[in-house]
mmCIF file of the N, C-alpha and C atoms, coordinates in Angstrom:
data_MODEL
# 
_entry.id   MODEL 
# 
loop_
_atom_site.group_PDB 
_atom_site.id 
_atom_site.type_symbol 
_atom_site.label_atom_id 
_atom_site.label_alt_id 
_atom_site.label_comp_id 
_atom_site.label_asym_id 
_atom_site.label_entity_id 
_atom_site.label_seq_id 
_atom_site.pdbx_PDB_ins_code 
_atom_site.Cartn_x 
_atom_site.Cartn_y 
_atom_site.Cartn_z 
_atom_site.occupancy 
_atom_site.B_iso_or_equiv 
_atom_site.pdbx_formal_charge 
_atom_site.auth_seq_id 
_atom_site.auth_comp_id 
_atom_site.auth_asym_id 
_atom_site.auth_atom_id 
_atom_site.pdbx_PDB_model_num 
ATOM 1   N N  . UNK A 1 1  ? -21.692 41.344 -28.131 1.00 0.00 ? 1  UNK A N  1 
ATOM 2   C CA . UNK A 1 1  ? -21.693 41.399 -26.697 1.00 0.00 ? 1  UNK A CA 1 
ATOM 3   C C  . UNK A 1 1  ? -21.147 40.130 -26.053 1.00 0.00 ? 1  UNK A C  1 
ATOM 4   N N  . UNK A 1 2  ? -20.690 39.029 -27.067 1.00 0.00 ? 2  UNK A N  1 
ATOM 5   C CA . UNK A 1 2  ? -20.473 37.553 -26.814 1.00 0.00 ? 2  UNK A CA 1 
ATOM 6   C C  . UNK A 1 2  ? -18.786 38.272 -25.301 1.00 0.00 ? 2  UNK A C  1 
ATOM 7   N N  . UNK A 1 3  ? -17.922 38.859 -26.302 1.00 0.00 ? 3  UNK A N  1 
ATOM 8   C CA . UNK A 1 3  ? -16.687 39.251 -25.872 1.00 0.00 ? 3  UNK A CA 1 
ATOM 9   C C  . UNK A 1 3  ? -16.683 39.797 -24.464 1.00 0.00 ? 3  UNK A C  1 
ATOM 10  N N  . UNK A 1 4  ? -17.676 40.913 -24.857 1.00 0.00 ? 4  UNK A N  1 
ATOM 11  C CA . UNK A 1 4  ? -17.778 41.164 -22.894 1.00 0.00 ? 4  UNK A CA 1 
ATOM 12  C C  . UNK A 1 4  ? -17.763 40.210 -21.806 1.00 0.00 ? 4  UNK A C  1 
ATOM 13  N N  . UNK A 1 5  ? -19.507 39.742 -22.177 1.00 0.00 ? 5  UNK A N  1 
ATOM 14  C CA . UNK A 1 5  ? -19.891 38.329 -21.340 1.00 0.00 ? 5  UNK A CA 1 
ATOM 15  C C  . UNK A 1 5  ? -18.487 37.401 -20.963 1.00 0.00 ? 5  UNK A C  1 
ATOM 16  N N  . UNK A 1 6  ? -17.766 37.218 -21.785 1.00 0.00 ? 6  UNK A N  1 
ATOM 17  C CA . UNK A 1 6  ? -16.477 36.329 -21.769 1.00 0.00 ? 6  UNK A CA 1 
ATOM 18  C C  . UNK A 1 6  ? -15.599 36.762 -20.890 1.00 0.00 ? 6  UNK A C  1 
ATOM 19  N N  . UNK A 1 7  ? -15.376 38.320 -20.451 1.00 0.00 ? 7  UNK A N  1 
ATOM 20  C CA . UNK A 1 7  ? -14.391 39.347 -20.295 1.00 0.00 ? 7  UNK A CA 1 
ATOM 21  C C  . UNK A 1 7  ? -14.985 39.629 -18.549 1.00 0.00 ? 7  UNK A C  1 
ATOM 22  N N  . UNK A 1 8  ? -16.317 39.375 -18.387 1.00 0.00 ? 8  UNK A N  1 
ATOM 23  C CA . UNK A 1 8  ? -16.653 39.236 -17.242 1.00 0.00 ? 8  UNK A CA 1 
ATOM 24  C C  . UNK A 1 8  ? -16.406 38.301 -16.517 1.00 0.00 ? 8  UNK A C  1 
ATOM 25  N N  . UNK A 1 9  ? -16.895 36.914 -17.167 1.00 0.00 ? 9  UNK A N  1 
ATOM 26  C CA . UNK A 1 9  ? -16.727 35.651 -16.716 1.00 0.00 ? 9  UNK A CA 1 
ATOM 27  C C  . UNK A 1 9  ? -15.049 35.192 -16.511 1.00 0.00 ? 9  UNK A C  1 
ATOM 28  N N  . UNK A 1 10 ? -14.358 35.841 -17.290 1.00 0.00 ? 10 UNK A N  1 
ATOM 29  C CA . UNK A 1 10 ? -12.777 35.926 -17.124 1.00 0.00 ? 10 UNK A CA 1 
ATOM 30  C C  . UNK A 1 10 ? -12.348 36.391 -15.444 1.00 0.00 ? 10 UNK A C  1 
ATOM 31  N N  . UNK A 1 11 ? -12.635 37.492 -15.290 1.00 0.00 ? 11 UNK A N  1 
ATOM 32  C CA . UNK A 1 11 ? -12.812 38.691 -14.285 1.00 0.00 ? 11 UNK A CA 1 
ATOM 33  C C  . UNK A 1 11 ? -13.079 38.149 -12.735 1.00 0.00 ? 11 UNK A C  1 
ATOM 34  N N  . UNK A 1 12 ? -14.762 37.354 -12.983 1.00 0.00 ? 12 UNK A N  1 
ATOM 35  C CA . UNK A 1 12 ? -15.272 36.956 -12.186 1.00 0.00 ? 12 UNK A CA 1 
ATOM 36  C C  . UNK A 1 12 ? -14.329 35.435 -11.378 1.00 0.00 ? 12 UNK A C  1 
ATOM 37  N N  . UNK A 1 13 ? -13.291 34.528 -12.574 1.00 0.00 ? 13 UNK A N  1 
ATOM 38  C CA . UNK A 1 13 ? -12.952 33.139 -12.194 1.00 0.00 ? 13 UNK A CA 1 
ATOM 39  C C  . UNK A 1 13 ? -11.170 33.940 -12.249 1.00 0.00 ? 13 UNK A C  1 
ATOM 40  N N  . UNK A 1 14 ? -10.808 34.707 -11.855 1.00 0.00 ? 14 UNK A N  1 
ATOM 41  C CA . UNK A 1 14 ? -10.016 35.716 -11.511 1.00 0.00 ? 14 UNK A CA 1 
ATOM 42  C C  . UNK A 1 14 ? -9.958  35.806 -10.178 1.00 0.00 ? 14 UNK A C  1 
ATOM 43  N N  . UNK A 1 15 ? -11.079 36.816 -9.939  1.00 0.00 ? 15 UNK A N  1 
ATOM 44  C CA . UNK A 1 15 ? -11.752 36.819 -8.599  1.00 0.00 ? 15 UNK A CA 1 
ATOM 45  C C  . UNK A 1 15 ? -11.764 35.550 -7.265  1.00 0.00 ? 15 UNK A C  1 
ATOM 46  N N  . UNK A 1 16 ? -12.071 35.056 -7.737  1.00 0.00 ? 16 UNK A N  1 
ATOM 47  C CA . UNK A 1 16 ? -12.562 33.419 -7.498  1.00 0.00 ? 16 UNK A CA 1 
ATOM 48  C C  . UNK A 1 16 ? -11.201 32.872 -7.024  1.00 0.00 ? 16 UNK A C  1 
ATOM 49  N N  . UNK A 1 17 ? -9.922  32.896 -7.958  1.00 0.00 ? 17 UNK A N  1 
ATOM 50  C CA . UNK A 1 17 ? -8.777  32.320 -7.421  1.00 0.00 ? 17 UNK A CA 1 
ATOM 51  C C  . UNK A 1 17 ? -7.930  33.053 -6.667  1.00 0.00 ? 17 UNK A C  1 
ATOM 52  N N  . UNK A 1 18 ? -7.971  34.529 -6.599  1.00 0.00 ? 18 UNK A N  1 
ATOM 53  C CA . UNK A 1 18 ? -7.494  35.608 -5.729  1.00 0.00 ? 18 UNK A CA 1 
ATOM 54  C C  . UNK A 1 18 ? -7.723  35.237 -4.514  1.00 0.00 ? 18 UNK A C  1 
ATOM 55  N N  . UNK A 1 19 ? -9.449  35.027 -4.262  1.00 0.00 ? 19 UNK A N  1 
ATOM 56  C CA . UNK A 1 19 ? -10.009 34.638 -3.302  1.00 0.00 ? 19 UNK A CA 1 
ATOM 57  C C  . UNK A 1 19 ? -9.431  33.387 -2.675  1.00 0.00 ? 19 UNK A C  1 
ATOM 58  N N  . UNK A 1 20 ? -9.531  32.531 -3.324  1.00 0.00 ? 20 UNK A N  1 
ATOM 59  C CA . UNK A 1 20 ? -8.552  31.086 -3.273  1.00 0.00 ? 20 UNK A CA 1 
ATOM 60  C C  . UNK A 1 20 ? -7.508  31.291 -2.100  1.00 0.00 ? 20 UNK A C  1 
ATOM 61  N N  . UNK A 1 21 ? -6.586  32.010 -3.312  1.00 0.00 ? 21 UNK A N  1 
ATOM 62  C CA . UNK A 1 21 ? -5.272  32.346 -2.340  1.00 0.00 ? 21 UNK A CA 1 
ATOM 63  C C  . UNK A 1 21 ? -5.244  32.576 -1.235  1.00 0.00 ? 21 UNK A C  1 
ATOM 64  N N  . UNK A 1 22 ? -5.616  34.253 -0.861  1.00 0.00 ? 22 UNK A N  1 
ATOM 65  C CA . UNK A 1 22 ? -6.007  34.496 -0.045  1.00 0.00 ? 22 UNK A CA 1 
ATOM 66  C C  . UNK A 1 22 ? -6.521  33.947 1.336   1.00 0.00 ? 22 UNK A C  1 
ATOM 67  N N  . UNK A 1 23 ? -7.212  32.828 1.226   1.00 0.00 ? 23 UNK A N  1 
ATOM 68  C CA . UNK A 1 23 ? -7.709  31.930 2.165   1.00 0.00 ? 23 UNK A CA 1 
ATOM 69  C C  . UNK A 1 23 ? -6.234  31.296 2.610   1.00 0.00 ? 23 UNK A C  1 
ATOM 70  N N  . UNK A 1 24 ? -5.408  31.017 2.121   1.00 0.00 ? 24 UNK A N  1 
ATOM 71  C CA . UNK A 1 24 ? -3.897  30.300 2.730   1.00 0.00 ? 24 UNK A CA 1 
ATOM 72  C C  . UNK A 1 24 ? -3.180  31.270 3.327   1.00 0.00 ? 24 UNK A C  1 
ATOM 73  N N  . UNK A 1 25 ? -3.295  32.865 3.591   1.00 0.00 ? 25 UNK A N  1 
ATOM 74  C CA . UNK A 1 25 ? -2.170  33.753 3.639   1.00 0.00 ? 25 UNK A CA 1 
ATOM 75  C C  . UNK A 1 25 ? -1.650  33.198 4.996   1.00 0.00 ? 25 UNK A C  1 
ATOM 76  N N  . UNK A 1 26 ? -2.648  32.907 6.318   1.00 0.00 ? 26 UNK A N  1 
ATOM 77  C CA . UNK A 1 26 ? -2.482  32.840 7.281   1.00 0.00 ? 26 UNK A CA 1 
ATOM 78  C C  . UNK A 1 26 ? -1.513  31.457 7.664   1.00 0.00 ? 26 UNK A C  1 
ATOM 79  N N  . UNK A 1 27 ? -1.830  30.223 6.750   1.00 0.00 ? 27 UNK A N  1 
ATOM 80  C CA . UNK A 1 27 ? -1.262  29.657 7.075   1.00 0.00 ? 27 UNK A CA 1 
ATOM 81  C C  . UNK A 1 27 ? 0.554   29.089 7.066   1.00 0.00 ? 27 UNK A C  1 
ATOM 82  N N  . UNK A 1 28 ? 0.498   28.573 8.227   1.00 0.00 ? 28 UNK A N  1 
ATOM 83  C CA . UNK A 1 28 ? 2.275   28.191 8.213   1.00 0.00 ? 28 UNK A CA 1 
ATOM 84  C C  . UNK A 1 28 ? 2.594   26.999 7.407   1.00 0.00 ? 28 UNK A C  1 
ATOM 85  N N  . UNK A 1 29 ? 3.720   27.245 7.105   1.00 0.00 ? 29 UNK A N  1 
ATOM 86  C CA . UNK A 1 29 ? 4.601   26.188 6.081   1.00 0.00 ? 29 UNK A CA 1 
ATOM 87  C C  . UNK A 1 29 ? 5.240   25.169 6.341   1.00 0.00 ? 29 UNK A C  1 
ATOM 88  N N  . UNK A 1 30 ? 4.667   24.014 6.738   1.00 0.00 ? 30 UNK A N  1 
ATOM 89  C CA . UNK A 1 30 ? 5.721   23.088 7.324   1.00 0.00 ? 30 UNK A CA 1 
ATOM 90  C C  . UNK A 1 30 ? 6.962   22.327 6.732   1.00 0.00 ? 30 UNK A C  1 
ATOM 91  N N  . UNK A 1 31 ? 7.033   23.050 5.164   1.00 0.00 ? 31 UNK A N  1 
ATOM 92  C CA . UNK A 1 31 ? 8.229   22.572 5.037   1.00 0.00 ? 31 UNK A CA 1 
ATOM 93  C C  . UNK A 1 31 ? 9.675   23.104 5.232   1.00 0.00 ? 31 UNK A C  1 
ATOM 94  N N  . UNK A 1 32 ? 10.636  22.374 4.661   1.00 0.00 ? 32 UNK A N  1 
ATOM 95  C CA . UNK A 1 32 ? 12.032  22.825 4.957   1.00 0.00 ? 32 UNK A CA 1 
ATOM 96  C C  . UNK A 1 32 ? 11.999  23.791 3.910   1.00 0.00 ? 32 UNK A C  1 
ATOM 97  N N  . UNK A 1 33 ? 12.689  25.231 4.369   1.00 0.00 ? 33 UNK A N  1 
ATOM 98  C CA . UNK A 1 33 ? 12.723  26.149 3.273   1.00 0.00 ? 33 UNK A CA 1 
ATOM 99  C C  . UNK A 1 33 ? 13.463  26.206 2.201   1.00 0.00 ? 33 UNK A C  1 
ATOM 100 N N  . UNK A 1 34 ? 14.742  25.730 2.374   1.00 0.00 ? 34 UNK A N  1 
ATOM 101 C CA . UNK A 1 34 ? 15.970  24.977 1.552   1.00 0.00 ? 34 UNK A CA 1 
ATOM 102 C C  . UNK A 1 34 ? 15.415  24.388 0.158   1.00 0.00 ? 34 UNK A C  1 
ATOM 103 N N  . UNK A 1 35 ? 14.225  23.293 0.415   1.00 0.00 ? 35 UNK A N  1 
ATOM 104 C CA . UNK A 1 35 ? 13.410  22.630 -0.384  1.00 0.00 ? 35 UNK A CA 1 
ATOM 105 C C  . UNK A 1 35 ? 12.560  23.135 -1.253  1.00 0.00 ? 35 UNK A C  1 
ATOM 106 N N  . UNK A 1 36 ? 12.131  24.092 -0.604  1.00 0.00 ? 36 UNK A N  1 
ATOM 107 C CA . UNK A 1 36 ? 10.758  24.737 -1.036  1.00 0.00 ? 36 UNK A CA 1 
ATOM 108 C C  . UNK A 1 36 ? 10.765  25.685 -2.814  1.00 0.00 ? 36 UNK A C  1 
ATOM 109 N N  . UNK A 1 37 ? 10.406  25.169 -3.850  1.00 0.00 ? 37 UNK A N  1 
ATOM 110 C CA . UNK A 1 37 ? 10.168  25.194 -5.252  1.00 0.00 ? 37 UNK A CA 1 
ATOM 111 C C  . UNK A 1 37 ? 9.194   26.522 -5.504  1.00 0.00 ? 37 UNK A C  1 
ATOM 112 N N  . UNK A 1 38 ? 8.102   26.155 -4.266  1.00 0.00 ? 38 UNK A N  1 
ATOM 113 C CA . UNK A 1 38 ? 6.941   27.208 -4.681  1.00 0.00 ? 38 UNK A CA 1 
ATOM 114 C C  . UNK A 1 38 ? 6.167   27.167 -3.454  1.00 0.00 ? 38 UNK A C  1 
ATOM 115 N N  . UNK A 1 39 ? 5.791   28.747 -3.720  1.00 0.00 ? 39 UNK A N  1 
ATOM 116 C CA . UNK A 1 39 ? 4.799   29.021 -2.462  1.00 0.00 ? 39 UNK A CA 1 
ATOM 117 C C  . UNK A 1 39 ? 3.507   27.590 -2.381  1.00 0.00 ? 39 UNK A C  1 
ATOM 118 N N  . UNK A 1 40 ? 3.116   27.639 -0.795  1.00 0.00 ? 40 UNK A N  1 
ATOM 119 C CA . UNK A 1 40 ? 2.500   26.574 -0.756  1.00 0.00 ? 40 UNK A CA 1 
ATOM 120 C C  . UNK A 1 40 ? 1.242   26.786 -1.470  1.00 0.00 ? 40 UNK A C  1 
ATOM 121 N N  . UNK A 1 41 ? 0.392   27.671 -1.278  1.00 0.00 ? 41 UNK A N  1 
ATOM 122 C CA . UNK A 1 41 ? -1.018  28.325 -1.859  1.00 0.00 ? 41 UNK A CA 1 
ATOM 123 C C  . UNK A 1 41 ? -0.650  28.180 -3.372  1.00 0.00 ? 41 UNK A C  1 
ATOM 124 N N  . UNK A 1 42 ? 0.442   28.214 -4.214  1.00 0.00 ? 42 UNK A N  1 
ATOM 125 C CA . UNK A 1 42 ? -0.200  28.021 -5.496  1.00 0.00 ? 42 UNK A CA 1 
ATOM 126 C C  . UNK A 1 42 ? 0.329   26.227 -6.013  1.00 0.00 ? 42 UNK A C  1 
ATOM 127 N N  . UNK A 1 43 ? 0.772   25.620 -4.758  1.00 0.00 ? 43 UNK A N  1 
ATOM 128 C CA . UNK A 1 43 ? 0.790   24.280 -4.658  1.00 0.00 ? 43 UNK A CA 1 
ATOM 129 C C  . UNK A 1 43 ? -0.640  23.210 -4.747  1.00 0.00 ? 43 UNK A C  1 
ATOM 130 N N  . UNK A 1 44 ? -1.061  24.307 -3.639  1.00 0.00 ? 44 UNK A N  1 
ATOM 131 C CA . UNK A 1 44 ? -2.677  23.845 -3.202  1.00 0.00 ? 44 UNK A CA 1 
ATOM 132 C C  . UNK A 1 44 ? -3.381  24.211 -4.622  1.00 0.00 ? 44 UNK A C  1 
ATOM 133 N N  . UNK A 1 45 ? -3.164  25.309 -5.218  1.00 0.00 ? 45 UNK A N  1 
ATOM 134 C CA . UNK A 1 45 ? -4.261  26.026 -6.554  1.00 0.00 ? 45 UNK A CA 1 
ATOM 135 C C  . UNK A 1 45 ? -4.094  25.109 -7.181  1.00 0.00 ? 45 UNK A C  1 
ATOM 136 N N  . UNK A 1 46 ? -2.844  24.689 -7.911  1.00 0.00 ? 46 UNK A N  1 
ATOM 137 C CA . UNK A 1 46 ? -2.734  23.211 -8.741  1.00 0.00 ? 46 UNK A CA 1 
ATOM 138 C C  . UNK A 1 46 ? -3.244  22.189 -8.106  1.00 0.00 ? 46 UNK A C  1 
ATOM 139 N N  . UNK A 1 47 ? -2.878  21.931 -6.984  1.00 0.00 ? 47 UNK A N  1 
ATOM 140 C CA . UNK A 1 47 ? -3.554  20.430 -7.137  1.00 0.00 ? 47 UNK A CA 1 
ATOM 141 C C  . UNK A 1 47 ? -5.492  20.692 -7.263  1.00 0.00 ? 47 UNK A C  1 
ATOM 142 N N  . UNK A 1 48 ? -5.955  21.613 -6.923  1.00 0.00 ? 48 UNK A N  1 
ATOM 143 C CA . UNK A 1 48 ? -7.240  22.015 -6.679  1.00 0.00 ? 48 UNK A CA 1 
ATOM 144 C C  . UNK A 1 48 ? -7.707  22.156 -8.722  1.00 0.00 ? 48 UNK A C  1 
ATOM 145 N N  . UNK A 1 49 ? -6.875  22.734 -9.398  1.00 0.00 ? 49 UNK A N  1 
ATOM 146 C CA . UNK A 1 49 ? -7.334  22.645 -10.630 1.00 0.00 ? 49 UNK A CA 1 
ATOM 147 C C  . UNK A 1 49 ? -7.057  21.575 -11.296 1.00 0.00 ? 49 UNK A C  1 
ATOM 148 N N  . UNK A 1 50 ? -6.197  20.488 -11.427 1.00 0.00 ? 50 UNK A N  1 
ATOM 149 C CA . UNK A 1 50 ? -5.898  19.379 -11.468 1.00 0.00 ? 50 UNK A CA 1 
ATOM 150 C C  . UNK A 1 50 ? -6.989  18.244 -11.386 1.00 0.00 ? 50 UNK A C  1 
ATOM 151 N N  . UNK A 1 51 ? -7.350  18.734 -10.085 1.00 0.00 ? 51 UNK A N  1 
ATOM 152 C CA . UNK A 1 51 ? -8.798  17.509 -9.866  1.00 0.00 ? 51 UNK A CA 1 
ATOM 153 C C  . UNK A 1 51 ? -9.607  17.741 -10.453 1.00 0.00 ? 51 UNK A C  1 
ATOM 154 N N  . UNK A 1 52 ? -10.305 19.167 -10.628 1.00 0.00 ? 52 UNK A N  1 
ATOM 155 C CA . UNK A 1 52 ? -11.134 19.769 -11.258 1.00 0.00 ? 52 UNK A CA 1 
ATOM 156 C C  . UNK A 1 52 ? -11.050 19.432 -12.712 1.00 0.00 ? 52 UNK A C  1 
ATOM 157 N N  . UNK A 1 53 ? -9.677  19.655 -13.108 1.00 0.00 ? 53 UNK A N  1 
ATOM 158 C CA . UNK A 1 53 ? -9.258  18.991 -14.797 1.00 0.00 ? 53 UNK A CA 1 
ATOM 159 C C  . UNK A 1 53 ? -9.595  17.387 -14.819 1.00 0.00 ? 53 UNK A C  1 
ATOM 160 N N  . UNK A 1 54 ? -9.532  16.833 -14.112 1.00 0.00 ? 54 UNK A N  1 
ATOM 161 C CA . UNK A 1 54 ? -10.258 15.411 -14.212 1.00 0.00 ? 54 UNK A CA 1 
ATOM 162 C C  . UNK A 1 54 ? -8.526  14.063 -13.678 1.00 0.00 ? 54 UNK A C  1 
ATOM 163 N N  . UNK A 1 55 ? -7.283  14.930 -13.039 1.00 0.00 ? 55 UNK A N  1 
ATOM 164 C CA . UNK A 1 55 ? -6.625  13.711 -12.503 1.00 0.00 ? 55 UNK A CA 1 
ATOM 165 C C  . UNK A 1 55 ? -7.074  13.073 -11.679 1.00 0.00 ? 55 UNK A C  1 
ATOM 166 N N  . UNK A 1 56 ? -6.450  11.896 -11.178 1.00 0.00 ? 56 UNK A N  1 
ATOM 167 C CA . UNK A 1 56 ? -6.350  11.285 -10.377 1.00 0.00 ? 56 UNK A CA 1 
ATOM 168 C C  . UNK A 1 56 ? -5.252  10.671 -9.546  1.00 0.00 ? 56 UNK A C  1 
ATOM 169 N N  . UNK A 1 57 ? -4.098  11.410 -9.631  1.00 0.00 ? 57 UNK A N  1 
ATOM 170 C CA . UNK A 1 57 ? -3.049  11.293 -8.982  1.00 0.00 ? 57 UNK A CA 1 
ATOM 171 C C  . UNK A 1 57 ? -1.867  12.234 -8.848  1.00 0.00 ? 57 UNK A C  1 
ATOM 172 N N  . UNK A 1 58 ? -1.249  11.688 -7.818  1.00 0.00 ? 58 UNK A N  1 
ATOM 173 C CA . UNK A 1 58 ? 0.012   13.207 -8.077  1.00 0.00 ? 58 UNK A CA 1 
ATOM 174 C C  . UNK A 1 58 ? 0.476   13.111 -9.176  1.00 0.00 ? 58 UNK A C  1 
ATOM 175 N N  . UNK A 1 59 ? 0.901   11.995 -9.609  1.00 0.00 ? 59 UNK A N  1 
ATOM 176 C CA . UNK A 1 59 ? 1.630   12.023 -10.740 1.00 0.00 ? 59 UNK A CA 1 
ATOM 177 C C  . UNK A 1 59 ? 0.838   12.904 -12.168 1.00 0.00 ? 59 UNK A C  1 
ATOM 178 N N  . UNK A 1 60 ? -0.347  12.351 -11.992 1.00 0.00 ? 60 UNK A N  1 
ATOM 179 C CA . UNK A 1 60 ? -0.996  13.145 -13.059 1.00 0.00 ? 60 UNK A CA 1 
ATOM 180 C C  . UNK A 1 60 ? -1.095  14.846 -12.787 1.00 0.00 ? 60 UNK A C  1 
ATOM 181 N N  . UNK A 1 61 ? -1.314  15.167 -11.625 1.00 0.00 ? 61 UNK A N  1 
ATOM 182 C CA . UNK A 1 61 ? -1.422  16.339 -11.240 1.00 0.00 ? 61 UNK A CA 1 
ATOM 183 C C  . UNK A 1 61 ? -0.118  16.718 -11.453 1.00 0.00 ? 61 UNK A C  1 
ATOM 184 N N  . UNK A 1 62 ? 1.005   16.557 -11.194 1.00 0.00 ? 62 UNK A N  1 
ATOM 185 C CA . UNK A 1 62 ? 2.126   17.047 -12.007 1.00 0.00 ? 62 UNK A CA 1 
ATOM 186 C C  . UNK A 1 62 ? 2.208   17.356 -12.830 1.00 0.00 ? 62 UNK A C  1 
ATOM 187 N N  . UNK A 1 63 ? 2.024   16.313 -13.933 1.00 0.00 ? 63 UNK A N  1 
ATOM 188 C CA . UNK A 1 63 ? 1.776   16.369 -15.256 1.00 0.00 ? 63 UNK A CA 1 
ATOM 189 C C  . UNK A 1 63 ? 1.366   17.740 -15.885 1.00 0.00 ? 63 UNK A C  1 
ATOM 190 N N  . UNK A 1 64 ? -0.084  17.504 -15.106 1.00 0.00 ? 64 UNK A N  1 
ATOM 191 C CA . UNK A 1 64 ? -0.764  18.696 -15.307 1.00 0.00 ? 64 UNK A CA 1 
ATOM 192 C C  . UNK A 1 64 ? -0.252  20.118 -15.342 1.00 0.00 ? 64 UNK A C  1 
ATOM 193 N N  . UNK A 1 65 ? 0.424   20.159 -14.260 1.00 0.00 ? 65 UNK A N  1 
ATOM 194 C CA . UNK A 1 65 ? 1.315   21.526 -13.898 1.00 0.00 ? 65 UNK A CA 1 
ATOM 195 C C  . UNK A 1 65 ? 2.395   22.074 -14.737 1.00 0.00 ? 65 UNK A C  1 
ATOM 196 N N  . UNK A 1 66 ? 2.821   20.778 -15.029 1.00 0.00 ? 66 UNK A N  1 
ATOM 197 C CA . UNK A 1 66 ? 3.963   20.903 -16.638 1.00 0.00 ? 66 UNK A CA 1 
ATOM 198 C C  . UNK A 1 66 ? 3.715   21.353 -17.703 1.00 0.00 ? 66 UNK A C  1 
ATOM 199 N N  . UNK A 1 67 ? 2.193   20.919 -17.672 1.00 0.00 ? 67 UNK A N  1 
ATOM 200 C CA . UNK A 1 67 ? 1.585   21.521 -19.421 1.00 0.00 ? 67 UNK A CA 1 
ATOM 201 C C  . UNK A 1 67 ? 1.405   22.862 -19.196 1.00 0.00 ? 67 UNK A C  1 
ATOM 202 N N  . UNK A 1 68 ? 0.652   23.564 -18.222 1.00 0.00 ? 68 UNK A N  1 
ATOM 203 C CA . UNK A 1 68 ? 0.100   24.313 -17.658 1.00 0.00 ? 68 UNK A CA 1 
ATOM 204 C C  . UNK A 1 68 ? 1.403   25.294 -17.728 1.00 0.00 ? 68 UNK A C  1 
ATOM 205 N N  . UNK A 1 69 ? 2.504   25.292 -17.315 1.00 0.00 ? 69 UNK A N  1 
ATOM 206 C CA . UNK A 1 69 ? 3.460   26.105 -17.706 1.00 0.00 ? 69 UNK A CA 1 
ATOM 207 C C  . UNK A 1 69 ? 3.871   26.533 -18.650 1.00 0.00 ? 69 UNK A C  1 
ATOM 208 N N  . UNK A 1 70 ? 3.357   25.542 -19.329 1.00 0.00 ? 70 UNK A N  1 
ATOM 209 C CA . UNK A 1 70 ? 4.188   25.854 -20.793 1.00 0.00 ? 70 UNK A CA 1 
ATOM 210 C C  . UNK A 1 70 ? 2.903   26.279 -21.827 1.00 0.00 ? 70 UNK A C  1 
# 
């Protein structure tokens, strides 16, 4: 029953970042669109899991995002 429990808790921190998102739909973008790499909301999700992962800077939070891709 370990797998379920896991399969919920998956589900549930799923949930959780949907929710995340969601909370940005409304907002506007102040950057130049020309520029723009990535939606802003999963800009904000990284830097938000980043800290949570234990950086302390953009640079590290980059970092972070690099591994995280790959």
């Amino acid at each position: 029953m370990a797998g379920n429990r896991a399969t919920e808790k998956a589900a549930e921190a799923f949930d959780t970042i949907v929710d995340f998102l969601e909370s940005f739909e409304g907002f506007d973008d102040p950057r130049q669109r020309g520029k723009v790499l990535y939606p802003l909301d999963e800009v904000l999700l990284l830097v938000l899991l980043g800290v949570i992962a234990g950086c302390e800077s953009w640079v590290e939070i980059a970092r972070y995002g690099e591994k995280a891709l790959f």
